[in-house]
C-alpha positions, 0 to 999 in steps of 0.5 A: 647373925648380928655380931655388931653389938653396941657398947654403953659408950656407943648407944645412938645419939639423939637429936638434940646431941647430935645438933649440939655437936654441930652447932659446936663443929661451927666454933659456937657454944650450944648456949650462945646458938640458943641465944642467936636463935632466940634473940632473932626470933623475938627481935625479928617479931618486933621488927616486923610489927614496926615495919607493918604499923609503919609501912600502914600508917605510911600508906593511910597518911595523905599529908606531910608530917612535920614531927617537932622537935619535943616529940623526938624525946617521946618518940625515942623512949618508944622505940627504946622501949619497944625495940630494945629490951631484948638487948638490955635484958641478955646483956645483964643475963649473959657475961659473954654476951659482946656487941659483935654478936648484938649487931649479928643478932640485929642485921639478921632479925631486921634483914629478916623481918624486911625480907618476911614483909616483903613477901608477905605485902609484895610491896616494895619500900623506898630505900631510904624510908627504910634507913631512916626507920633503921637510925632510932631502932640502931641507936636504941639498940647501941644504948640497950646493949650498952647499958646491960653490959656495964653491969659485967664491965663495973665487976671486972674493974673490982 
């Protein structure tokens, strides 16, 4: 005989409640898990398309490049464009949004995305292409995350 009936207040829990209690066991906002999740995936995507173009154009290209100094403008707006609206675009949307989680949300994505390229290709990379790749992508982001931030820094000074 089945006594164990369940009260209102106990009926089961389904599976997007119990992964929100989870996520909130671990100290973070089910909201601000759904922004990590997000923001990696996107930036994770861009990363591994830059990587791919990169690491091709590296490989087709026989000569040395010498790229002037006017192009650095031009090449910086493309990686600003490319790479960073994310940052831009959660920083103006999300008050709580700091620069500790962008940097979070940046390691994991670009860690991820060499790490899904690697095992993709089976090519290794020099070290140092890849962190000279890293500086424009790092500093465009730093900009981004800046500029979409000032908006809630201007309306707390008021």
């Amino acid at each position: 005989m089945n006594t164990g009936f369940q009260a209102d207040d106990e009926l089961p829990k389904t599976f997007p409640a119990r992964l929100a209690e989870k996520i909130e066991s671990f100290g973070v906002s089910p909201k601000k898990a759904l922004e990590y999740a997000a923001m990696i995936l996107v930036l994770g995507t861009i990363y591994y398309f830059d990587l791919t173009r990169g690491r091709q154009q590296a490989a087709c290209n026989t000569t040395d490049q010498v790229i002037p100094l006017s192009e650095l403008l031009r090449i910086f707006l493309k990686y600003f464009l490319f790479t960073a609206w994310p940052f831009v675009l959660l920083a103006l949307c999300d008050a709580t949004w700091t620069s500790k989680d962008a940097g979070n949300v940046f390691i994991a994505a670009y860690l991820g995305a060499n790490v899904v390229w690697f095992h993709h290709t089976g090519c290794g990379f020099c070290v140092f292409a890849a962190a000279f790749r890293i500086v424009p992508i790092v500093f465009c982001a730093l900009l981004a995350h800046n500029l979409g931030a000032r908006r809630h820094r201007a309306r707390v000074e008021d």
